[in-house]
C-alpha positions in Angstrom: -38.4 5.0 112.8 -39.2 8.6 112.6 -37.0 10.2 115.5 -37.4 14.0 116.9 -35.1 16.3 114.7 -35.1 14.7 111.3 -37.5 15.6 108.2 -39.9 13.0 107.9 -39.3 10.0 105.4 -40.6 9.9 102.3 -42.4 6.8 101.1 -39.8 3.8 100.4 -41.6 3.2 97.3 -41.4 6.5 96.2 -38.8 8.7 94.3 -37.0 10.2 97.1 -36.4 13.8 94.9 -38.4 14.8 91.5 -36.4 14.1 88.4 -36.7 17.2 88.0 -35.2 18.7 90.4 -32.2 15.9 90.0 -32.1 17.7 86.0 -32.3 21.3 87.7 -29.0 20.5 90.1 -27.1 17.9 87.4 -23.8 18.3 87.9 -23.8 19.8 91.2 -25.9 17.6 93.1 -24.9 16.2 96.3 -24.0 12.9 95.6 -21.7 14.4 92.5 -19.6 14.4 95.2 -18.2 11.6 95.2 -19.4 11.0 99.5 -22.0 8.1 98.6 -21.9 4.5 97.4 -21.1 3.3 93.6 -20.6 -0.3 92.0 -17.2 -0.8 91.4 -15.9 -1.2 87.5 -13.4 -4.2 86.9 -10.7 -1.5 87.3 -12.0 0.2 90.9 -11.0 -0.7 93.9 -13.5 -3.3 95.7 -13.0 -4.5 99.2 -15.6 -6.4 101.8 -17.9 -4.1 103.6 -16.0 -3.6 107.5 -18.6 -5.6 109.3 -17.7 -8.6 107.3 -14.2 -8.7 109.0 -15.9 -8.5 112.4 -14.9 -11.9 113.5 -11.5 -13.7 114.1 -10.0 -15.6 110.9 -9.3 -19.0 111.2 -5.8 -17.7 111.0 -6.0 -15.3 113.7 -5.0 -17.3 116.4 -4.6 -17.1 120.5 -1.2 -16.7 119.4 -1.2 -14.7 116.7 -3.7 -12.3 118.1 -1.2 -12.3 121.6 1.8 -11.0 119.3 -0.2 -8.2 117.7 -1.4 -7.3 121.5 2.2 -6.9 121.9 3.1 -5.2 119.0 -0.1 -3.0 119.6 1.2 -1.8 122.6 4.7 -1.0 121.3 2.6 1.5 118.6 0.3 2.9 120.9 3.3 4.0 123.8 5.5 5.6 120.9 8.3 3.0 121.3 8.1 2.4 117.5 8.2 5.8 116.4 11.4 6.3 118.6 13.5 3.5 117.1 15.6 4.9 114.1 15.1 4.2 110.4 17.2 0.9 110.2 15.9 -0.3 113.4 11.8 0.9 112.3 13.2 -1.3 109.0 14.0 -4.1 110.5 10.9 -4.4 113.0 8.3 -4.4 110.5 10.5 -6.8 108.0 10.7 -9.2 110.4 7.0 -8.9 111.5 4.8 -11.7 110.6 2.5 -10.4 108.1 -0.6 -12.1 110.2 0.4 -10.0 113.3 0.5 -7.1 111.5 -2.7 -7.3 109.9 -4.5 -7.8 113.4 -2.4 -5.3 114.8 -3.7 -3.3 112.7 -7.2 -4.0 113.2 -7.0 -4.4 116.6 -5.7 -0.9 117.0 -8.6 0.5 114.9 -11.6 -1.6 117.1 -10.8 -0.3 120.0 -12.8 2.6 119.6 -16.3 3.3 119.0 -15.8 6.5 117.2 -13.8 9.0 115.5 -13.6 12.6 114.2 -11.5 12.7 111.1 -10.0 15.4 109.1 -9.7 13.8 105.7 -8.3 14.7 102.1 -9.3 12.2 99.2 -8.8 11.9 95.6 -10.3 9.3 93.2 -10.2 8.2 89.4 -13.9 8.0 88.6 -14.8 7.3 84.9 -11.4 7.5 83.9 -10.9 11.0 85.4 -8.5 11.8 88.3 -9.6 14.8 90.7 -5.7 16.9 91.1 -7.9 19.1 93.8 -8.7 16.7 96.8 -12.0 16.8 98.4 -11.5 18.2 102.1 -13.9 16.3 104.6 -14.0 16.7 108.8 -16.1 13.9 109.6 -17.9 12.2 112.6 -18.0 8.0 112.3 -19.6 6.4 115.1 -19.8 2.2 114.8 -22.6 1.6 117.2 -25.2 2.7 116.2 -23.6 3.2 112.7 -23.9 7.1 111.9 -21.7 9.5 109.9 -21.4 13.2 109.9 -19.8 14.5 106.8 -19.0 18.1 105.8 -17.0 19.5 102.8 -14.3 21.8 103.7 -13.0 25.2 102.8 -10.2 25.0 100.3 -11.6 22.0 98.1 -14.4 20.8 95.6 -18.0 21.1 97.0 -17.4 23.3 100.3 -20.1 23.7 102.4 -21.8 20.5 101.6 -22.9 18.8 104.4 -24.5 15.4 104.8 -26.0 12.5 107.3 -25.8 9.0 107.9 -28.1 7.4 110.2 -28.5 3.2 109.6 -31.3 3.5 112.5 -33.5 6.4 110.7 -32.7 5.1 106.9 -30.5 2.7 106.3 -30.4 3.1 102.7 -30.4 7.0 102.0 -28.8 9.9 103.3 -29.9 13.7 104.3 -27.8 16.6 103.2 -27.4 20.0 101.2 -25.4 21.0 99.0 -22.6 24.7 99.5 -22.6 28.0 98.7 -25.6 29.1 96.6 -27.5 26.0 96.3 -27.5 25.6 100.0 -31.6 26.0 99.1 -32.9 22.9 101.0 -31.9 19.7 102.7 -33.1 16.0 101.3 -32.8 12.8 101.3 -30.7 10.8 98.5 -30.6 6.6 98.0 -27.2 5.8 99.4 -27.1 3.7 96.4 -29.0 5.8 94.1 -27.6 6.3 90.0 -25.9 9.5 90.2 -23.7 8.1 93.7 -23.1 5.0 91.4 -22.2 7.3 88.6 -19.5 9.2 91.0 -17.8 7.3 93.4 -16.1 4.2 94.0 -16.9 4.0 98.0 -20.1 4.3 100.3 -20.3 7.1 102.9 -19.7 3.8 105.4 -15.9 3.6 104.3 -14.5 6.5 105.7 -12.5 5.5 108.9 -9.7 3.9 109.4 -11.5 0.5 110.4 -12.3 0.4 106.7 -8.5 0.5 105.7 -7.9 -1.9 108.2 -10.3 -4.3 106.8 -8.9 -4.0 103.3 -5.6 -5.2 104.4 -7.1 -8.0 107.1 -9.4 -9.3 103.5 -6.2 -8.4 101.5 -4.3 -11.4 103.4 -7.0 -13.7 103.6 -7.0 -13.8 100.0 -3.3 -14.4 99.6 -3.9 -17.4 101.6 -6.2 -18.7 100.1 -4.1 -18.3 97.1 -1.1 -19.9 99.0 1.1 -17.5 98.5 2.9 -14.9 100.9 1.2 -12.5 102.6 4.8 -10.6 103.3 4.7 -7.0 101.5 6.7 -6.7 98.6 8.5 -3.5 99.6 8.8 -2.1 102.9 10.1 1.6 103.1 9.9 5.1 104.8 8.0 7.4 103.7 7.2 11.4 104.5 3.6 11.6 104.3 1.6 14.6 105.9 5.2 16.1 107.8 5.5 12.6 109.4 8.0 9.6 109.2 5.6 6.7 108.3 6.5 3.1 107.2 5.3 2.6 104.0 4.2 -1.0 103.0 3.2 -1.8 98.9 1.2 -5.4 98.1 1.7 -6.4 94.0 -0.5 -8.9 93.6 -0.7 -8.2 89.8 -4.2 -9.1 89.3 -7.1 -6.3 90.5 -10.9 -6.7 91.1 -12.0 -9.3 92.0 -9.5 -11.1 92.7 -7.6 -8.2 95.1 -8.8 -5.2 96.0 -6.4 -3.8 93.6 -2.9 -4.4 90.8 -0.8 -2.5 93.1 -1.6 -1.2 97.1 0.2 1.1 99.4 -0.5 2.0 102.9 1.4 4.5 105.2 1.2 3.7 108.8 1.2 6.6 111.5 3.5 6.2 114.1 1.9 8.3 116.3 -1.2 6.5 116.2 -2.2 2.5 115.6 -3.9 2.9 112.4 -3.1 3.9 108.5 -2.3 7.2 107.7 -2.5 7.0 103.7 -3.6 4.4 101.3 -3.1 4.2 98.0 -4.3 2.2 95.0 -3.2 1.6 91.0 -4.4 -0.3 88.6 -2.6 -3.2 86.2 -1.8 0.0 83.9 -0.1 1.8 87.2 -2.7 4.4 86.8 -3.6 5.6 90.5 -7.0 5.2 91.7 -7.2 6.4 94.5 -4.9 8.4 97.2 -7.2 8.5 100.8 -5.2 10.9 103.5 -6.3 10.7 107.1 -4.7 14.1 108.1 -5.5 14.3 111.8 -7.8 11.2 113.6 -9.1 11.5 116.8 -11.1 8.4 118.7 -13.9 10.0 120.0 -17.2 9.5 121.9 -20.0 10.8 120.3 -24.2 10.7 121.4 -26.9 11.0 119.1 -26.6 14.8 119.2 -23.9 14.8 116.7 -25.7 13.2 113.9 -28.6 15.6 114.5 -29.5 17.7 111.9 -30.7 20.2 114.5 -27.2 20.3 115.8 -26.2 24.0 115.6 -23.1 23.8 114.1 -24.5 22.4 111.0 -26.8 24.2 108.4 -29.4 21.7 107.1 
């Protein structure tokens, strides 16, 4: 569907950009960014895609999902954040891990959108970037579209790129920064170089996504039969705030869990994750994804317009 605003599309059966031009750009090209989609390796993080978790589990019950409508309100009025640390303790170790994990969820679906301010790092071939990509990013759900923009301050600034499922599902439109800002295309969302450098699709970048690993994350342990309960539940400063910070060491990684170790830091200010983390059976981190400031938002179709006039494609 070719929509007012965006380039045309190119043939589906034809090379989106010249190999040539991919040679010109190598190791600078947009997608070296690590923004697109890449085929996990045995030891990358893996997790279902967020529509999969769309539905009730079997083990989401009237009742279960009643108690994390409950506990859901407690998070969203601030009544958590105001109980002390042995008090905070002793709520979430006495929390059923099936009402957290819907609470969770349940506090991330209840909006449609939301504008992010991100900081990520990821072990990609073996190599860990120390200088985290800075991102401020636009997520809408229905119709799924993403805005994505590389920061001042961090690898790649001045990138910009866009997601539109309705326009191309399977490729994305963007630029790269600074000087070799020379002209906007279109890129496979799933195309060699993305698979080459990152572990995640541009469709994994809210919080719903986080909330879906740890929703999967306990579906598995049950099917496993064994406890869904975190094996260590702590506080944690993350980001200047007080967060509970809950770690799953299931041992084994991909495919079996999405990976050895997992930690996520929940904001108490807001219903959803503020960090997660990932290692693998070595303890090597793989990943560290910060949410640094979330805002649920409603967005139109104006945003994820390249003619927009904040944006330079």
């Amino acid at each position: 569907m070719q929509l007012p605003g965006w380039p045309p599309f190119p043939p589906r059966c034809a090379p989106l950009i010249s190999r040539r031009f991919w040679r010109a750009l190598g190791a600078v090209s947009l997608v070296a960014c690590g923004a697109v989609n890449a085929q996990p390796s045995a030891a990358q993080p893996t997790a279902q895609p967020a529509e999969s978790a769309s539905s009730p589990r079997a083990w989401q019950t009237p009742a279960v999902r009643q108690q994390a409508q409950g506990f859901l309100q407690r998070w969203r009025s601030g009544a958590l954040a105001a109980l002390d640390d042995a008090a905070l303790l002793a709520t979430f170790r006495e929390l059923p891990p099936e009402v957290l994990a819907t609470a969770i969820e349940a506090g991330t679906r209840q909006h449609e959108g939301f504008e992010i301010w991100m900081q990520r790092q990821e072990r990609i071939d073996g190599s860990w970037n120390e200088r985290p990509f800075l991102n401020h990013i636009k997520f809408r759900q229905q119709p799924r579209q993403v805005y994505m923009a590389w920061l001042p301050g961090g690898p790649k600034a001045g990138q910009e790129i866009l997601y539109d499922a309705r326009r191309r599902p399977d490729a994305l439109y963007g630029h790269l920064g600074g000087a070799f800002n020379v002209m906007s295309i279109w890129t496979p969302l799933d195309g060699r170089l993305a698979r080459q450098n990152s572990n995640h699709t541009v469709l994994d970048l809210s919080p719903r996504f986080v909330a879906d690993v740890v929703s999967s994350e306990w579906q598995r342990y049950r099917d496993e039969g064994r406890s869904a309960r975190a094996d260590r539940i702590e506080l944690a400063q993350v980001g200047g705030q007080r967060t509970v910070a809950l770690t799953w060491s299931p041992g084994a990684g991909p495919p079996a869990h999405y990976a050895a170790r997992t930690r996520i830091c929940l904001n108490l200010r807001q219903p959803w994750v503020l960090q997660a983390e990932a290692w693998d059976a070595a303890g090597e981190i793989q990943e560290r994804i910060l949410f640094e400031k979330v805002v649920p938002t409603a967005f139109t179709d104006a945003d994820f317009d390249p003619g927009h006039a904040s944006y330079r494609f």
